[in-house]
N, C-alpha and C positions, 0 to 999 in steps of 0.2 A: 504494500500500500504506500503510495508516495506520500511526502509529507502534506502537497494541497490539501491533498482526501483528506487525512489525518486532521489538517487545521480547518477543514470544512464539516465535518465531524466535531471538534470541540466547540466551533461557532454554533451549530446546532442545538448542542446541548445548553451550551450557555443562555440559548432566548429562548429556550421551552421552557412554559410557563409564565413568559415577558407579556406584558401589553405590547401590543404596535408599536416599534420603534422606530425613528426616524433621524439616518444617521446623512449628514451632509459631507460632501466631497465638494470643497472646495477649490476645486483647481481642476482647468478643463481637459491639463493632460490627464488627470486622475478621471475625469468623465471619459474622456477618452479609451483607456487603456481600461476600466470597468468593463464597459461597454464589446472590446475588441477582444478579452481574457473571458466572457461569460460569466462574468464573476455575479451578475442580478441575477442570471436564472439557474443559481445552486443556491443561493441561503434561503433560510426558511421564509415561509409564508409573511411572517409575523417583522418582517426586516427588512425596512424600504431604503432606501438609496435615491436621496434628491439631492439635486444639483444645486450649486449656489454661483455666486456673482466671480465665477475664477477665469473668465475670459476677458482680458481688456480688450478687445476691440469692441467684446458687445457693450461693453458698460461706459466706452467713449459716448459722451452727446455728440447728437447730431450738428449743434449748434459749431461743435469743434473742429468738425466735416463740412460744416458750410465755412467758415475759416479758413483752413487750407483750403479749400475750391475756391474762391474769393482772391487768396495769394497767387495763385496757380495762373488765374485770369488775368493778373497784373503783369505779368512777364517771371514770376519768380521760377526756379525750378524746385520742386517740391518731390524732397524724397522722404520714402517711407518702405516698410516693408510690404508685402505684394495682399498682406488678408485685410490689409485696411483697404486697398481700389474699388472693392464693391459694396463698403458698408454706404449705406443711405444716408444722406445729411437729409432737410426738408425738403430737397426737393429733385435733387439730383445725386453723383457720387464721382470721387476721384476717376473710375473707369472711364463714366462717360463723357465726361472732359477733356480726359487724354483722347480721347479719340474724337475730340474736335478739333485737338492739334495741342490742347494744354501742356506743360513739360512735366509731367509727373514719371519720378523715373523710381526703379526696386531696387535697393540697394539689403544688405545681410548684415551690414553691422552699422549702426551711429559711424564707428570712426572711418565709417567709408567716402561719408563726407568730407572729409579733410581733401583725400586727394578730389575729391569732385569741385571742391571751391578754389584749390589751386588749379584747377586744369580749367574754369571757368571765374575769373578773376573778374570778367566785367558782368558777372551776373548772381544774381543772389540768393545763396542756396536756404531752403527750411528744412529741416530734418521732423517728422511728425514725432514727438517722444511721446509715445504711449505704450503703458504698461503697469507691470507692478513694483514692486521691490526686484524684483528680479533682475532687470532689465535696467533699470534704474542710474544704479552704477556706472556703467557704462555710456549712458548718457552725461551722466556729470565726467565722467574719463574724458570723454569727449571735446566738451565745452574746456576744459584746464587744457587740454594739447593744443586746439586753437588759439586760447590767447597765450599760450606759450611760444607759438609760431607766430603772433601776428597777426593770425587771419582775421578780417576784417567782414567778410560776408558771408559766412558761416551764423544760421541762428536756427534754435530749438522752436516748436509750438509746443508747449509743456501741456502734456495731458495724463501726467504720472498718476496712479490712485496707490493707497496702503491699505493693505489688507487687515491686519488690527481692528482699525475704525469701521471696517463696513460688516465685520462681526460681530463688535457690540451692537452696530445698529440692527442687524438681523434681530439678537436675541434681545433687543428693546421693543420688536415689532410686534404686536401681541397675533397678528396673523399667521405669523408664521412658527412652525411646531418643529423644534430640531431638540433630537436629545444627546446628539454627541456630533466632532466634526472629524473627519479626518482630511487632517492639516495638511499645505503644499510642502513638499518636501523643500519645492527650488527657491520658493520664497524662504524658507526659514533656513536656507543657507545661507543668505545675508542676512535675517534681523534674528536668527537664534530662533530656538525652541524654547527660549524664556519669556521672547515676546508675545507667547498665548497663552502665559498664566495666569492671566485672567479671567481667561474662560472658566476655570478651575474654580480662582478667587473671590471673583464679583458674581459669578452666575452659577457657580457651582454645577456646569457642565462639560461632560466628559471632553476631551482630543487627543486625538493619536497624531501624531508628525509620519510623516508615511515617503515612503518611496513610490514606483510608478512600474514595477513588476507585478503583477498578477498576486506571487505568495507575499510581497509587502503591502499592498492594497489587505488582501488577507489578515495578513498580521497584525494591521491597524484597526481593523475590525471586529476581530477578537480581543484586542486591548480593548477597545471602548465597549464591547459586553464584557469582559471582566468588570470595568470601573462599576456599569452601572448595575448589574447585577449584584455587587458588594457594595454598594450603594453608596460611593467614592466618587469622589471626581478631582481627574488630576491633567495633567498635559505630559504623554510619553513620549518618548525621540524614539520612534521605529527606524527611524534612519541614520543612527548614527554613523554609518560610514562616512557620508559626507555634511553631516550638522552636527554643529558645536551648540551646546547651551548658550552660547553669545553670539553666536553668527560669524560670518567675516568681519572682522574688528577695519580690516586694511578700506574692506567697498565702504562700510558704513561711515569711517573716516571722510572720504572722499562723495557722498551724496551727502554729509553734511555741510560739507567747503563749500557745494555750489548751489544746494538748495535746502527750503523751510517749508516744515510745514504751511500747510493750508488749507481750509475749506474747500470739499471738490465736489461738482455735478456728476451723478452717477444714471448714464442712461435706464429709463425704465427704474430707479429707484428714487433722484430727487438728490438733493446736497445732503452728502453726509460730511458734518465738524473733522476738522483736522484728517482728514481721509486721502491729502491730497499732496503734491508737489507743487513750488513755485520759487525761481530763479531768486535766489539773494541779490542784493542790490552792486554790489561789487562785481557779478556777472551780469548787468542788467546790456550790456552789446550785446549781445547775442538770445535775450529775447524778444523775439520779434513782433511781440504783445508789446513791450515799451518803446520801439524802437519805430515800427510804422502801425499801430493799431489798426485795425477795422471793425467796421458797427456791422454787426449784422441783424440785420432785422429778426428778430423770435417770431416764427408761426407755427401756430397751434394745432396740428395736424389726429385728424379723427380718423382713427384707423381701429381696425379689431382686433391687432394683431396685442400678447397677451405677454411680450416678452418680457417686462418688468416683472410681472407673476410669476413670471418662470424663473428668472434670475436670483425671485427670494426665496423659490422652493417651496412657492406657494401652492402652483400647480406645476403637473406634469405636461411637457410639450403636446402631448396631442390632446390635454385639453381645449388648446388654444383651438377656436371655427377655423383659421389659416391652415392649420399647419399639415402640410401634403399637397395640402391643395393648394389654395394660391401662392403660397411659401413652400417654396424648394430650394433646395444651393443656388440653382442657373437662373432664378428667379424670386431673391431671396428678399421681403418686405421687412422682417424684422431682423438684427444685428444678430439674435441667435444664430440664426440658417448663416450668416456670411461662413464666419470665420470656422475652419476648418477642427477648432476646439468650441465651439459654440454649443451648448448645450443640445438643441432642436436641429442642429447639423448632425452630431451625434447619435440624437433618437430618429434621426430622420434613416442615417446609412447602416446603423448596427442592430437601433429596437427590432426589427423584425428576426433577426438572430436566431436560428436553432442549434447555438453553441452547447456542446456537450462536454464535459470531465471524460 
């Protein structure tokens, strides 16, 4: 008997007898790789797995896509990575723009920029930074090598979120029902496994720190029915191979040098306090919010699509009237279907699954 079995076996045991539990996976490679390992249609009846707010593309506003589409129209060159071209701003998207001629180009890292703004010296490049902590770093890496070279047209559109703050807001929202999370591994490579003891603390709700293998998904799963079955609650590092109790001291150093906390818009959830990134004042060249602003006009668009619901784990994606139907990948209405870790992306190409052990 392999060890899965074995650890599919003590998951078992462990929720017979549980009420309906409802454990969140926050991070979309972890919806992901759930999804792709069959790991929902082995545990028992009694043990749901909903998705939470772990994909930054879907939880950029749209208002920040009308934004860069806005920069794009001015002459700028506007680079990003390739799962933001199709998310929706109000009215249009990155894709469809580029293919009116607009310069939006894909680039694989921030510091890809650098060589792009030297090898176009008379034009003026934005890099889209969105993301989590994860990513973060790197983004600030970025911003310190430019003005250490000089570069002068090199600028961020900062659309960073922290994952922290849009946890407690879940478990402040009295709609939504989550009795344990299993925590992003890649995120709490940078801010530690310390930074969700609060979940513990203030909520006295279980988390597992998890890797993104099949038997570590597993493993994080039977740590939070241990916790809650002994009727504990703590925050464990299933991943310690690569998470430390404090994180990367070196990345966290360097996303403090070049940015602050801040209040951030969260699509489909609404501003959550301190949940967010925003450029200190000593790097203010190179954001390009201070530098050339633009207003965009806020419209208020009436759609049925249900993706905020989905991203709180409210409902499940085929709740949504959309979803299959007018929302699909190639024809995707809400920000879930875009991105390739999108929640509704995910129940769209895996849910029907007749994955077997």
């Amino acid at each position: 008997m392999t060890e899965k079995i074995k650890r599919v076996e003590r998951i078992a045991k462990l929720a017979a007898g549980n009420k309906k539990l409802r454990l969140m996976e926050v991070c979309g490679t972890h919806t992901v790789a759930i999804f792709r390992s069959g790991i929902r249609q082995i545990l028992p009846p009694n043990i749901e797995l909903v998705s939470g707010p772990g994909c930054p593309v879907c939880v950029t506003n749209d208002d920040y896509i009308d934004k860069a589409i806005e920069y794009s129209r001015r002459g700028f060159i506007v680079a990003t990575f390739g799962d933001m071209l199709k998310v929706p701003g109000t009215r249009t998207s990155l894709a469809a723009v580029a293919a009116e001629g607009a310069d939006v180009r894909i680039v694989y890292s921030p510091l890809d920029c650098i060589k792009l703004a030297r090898e176009n010296p008379t034009r003026k490049i934005i890099f889209l930074a969105v993301g989590f902590e994860t990513t973060a770093p790197t983004q600030a890496a970025t911003v310190m090598a430019a003005k250490a070279q000089g570069i002068k047209n090199l600028f961020m559109l900062s659309a960073q979120k922290l994952v922290p703050p849009a946890l407690k807001f879940l478990l402040n929202d009295a709609a939504v029902k989550v009795d344990g999370f299993i925590l992003p591994g890649h995120v709490a490579v940078v801010i530690g496994a310390n930074a969700f003891n609060f979940l513990a603390e203030e909520f006295h709700v279980a988390g597992a720190v998890s890797g993104f293998e099949a038997e570590e998904i597993l493993t994080a799963i039977e740590s939070l029915l241990e916790q809650i079955d002994g009727g504990r609650a703590e925050v464990t590092n299933n991943y310690r191979s690569v998470v430390k109790a404090e994180g990367n001291v070196a990345a966290k150093k360097i996303l403090a040098q070049v940015y602050e906390v801040a209040d951030a818009d969260w699509r489909g959830i609404g501003k959550i306090p301190a949940s967010g990134l925003k450029m200190r004042e000593e790097f203010s060249a190179f954001d390009i919010e201070q530098v050339e602003p633009v207003i965009i006009e806020r419209v208020e668009k009436k759609s049925a699509c249900r993706c905020g619901e989905v991203l709180r784990g409210v409902i499940n994606p085929t709740e949504c009237p959309l979803f299959g139907k007018a929302c699909q990948p190639l024809h995707a209405i809400g920000p879930c279907m875009v991105s390739v870790e999108g929640v509704c992306a995910a129940w769209f190409k895996y849910g029907g699954s007749n994955f077997r052990w």
